[in-house]
N, C-alpha and C positions, 0 to 999 in steps of 0.2 A: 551543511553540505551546500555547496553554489558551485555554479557556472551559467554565465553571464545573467548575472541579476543584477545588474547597475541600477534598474530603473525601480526595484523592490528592497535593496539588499539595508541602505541605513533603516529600514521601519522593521524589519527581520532583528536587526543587531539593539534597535531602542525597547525592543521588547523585550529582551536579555538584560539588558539593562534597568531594566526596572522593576525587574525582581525583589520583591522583597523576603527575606528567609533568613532563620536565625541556625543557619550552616556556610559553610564556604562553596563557592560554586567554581567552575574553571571553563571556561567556554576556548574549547576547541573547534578550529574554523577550517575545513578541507575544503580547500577550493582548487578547479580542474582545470587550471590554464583556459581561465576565459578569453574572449578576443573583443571585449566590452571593459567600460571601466570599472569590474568587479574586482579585480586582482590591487587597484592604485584602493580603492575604498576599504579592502580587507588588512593591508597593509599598514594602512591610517592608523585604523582602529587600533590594529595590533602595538600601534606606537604610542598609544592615547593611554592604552591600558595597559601597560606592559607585564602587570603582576596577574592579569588575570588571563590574560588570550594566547593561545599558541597558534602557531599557524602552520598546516599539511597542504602544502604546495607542489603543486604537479608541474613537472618539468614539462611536459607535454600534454595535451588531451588524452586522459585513458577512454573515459568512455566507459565505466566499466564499477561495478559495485565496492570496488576495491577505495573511492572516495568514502565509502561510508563504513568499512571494516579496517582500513585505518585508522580511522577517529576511537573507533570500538578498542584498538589497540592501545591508543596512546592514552584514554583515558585513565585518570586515577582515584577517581570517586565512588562508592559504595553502590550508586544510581545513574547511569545516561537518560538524557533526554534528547529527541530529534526534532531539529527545525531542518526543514530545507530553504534557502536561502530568499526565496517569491515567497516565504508565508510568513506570519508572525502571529505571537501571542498575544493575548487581549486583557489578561488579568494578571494584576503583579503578584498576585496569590498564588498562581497555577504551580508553580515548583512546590513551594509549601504543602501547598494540598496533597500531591499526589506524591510526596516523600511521606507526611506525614501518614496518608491511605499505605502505603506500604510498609509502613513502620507495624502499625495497625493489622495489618493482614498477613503474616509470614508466608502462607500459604499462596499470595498471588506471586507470582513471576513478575506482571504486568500490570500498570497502571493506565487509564485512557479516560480522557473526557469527549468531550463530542467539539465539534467544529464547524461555522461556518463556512459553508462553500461560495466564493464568490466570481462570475465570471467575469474578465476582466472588460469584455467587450460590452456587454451587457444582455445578452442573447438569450440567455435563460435566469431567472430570478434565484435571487442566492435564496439555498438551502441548505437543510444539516445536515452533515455525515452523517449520523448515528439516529437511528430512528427510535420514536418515542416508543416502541416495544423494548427496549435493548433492557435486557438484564442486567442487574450489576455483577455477577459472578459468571464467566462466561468459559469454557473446558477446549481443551485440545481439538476436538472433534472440529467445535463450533467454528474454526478461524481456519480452519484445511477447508471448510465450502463458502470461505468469504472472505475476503478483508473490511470490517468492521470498524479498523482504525484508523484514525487518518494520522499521519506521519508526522502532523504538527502537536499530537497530542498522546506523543509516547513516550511513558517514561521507565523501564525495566530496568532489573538488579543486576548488574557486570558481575558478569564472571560464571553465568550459567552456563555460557556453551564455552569451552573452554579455547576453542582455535575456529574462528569462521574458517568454515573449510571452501576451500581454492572454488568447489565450482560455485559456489553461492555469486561471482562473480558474473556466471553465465548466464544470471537470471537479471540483470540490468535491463530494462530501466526498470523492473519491479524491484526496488529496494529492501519496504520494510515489512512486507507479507512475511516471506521467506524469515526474516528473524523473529518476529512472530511466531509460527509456527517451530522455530528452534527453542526459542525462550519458552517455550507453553510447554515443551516434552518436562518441565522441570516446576510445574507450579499451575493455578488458575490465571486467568485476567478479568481484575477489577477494571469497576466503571464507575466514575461521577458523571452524574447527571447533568452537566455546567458547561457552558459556550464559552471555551477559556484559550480559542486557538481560533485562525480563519485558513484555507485551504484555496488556494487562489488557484483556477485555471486563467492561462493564458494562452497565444500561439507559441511563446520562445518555450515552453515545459517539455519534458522529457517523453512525458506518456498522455498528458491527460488530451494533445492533439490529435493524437492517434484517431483512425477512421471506426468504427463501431469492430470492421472484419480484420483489423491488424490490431486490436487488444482480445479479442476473439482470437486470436494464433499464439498472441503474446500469453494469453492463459493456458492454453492447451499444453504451449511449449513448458510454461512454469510447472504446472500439473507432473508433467511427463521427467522433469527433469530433477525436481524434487521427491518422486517418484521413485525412480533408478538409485540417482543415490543416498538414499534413504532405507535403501537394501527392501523393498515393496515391504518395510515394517505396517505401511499404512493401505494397502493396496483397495482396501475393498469403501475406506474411506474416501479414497481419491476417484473412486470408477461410479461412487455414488457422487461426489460432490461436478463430476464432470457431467455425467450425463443432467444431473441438474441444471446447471448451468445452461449444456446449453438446449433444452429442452425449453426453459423460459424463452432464452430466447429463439428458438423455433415458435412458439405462441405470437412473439413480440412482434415477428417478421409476418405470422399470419394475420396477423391481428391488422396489421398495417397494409396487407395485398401483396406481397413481395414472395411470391412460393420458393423461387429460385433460393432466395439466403433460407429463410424456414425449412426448404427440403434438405438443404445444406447443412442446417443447424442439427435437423432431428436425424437426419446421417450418425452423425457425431457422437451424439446423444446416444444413439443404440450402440454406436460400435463398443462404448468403453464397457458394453457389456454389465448395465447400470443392476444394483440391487433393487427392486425395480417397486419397492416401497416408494421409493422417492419421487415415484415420479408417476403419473397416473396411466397407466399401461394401456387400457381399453384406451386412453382418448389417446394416447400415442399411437397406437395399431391404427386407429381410425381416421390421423391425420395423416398418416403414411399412404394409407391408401387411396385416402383423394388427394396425397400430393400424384402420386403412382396414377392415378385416373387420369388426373389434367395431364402430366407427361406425354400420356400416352396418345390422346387425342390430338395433343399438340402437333405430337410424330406424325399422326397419319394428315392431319393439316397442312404440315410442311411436303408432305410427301406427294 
């Protein structure tokens, strides 16, 4: 999936290419009417290799999840795998591996390795998706209060969810959560233990610029929207995974001096009405109330 990765997209495409695997592969390329020279390099490709690339080209900018349940469409392989077009793969094994892991495990849906995170500016030190606790057998439950995977290091069996359904679109720019969480109603997700992907922030990315409180909205919305139509099949899963969420981070913002976002967060946090295992309730009450203290002095300050 790309729009405008000119300045990533050949090191995306040599990583496909270097695949080594004793199967046939078919590398479909949806690209979203970039305005960079992503669309002349995708093009290229597709003429270099004409037996192997297709190309989903957008007549216009959708904007819209519909680049990457097209691909899900046209594919005709037993397994998809996701790159987004700013990442690539790092081990010409990685398909091997995790067709063969799935060969292996009928039982998983999902396959995932871990990945380096690297930022493009150099602002924070790359790190790994996948933290050194992660299980290798990992349940439905587990990926409804996370996303765990990084998108460079997915590979699942088509044909589990039978028609991505229309709103799955509404949830752009979060892509591959949401089929996650659809592929999982149908299976486990497996995990190798292996740095066989990199996960590249930049400023040109869809989400990863995003401000800390517009992926905090962007969750909420996902939560909510996955949620609904989902018929609340998962309701009491989503009201715990929410108020988790942002219980952390109400701690995060406390932790930091910033009461305004933490009073904000632990709002949130109670409203979804959390199962309340999850989340440590006495210290919650007790950080409520000295948000509720400071307020209120604040008030009679200003007053």
């Amino acid at each position: 999936m790309t729009y405008n990765h000119e300045r990533f997209f050949r090191q995306a495409l040599d990583s496909v290419l270097m695949q080594i695997t004793d199967f046939e592969i078919e590398i479909l390329i949806s690209e979203d009417c970039s305005t960079d020279g992503t669309r002349e390099i995708v093009i290229e490709f597709q003429r270099n290799h004409p037996q192997k690339v297709s190309l989903l080209l957008s007549e216009h900018n959708i904007h819209s999840n519909e680049i990457v349940s097209r691909g899900i469409r046209a594919a005709r392989g037993k397994y998809i795998a996701l790159l987004d077009g700013d990442d690539y793969w790092t081990s010409p094994h990685k398909l091997q591996k995790q067709v063969d892991y799935l060969d292996r495990h009928p039982e998983c849906a999902i396959c995932f390795h871990n990945a380096r995170v690297v930022h493009e500016d150099a602002s924070h030190p790359a790190w790994n998706w996948t933290p050194e606790s992660q299980k290798e057998i990992s349940t439905l439950e587990e990926i409804w209060m996370g996303n765990f995977i990084a998108t460079c290091s997915t590979v699942f069996r088509k044909g589990l969810v039978e028609e991505i359904p229309g709103w799955y679109h509404d949830l752009f720019p979060i892509t591959d959560w949401p089929l996650h969480i659809l592929n999982a109603e149908h299976g486990s997700i497996g995990y190798i233990p292996e740095l066989m992907g990199v996960y590249r922030y930049h400023s040109g990315g869809y989400y990863s610029p995003y401000s800390e409180t517009k992926k905090q909205a962007e969750t909420l919305k996902f939560y909510r929207i996955m949620n609904r139509n989902l018929d609340y099949r998962y309701e009491k899963i989503i009201r715990k995974a929410i108020a988790t969420y942002f219980y952390e981070w109400a701690e995060e913002y406390e932790n930091r001096g910033d009461l305004e976002k933490a009073w904000s967060c632990l709002k949130t946090c109670l409203a979804a009405r959390p199962v309340y295992r999850s989340i440590p309730l006495i210290k919650a009450i007790k950080m409520g109330l000295k948000f509720s203290k400071i307020r209120l002095l604040s008030s009679f300050k200003t007053a």
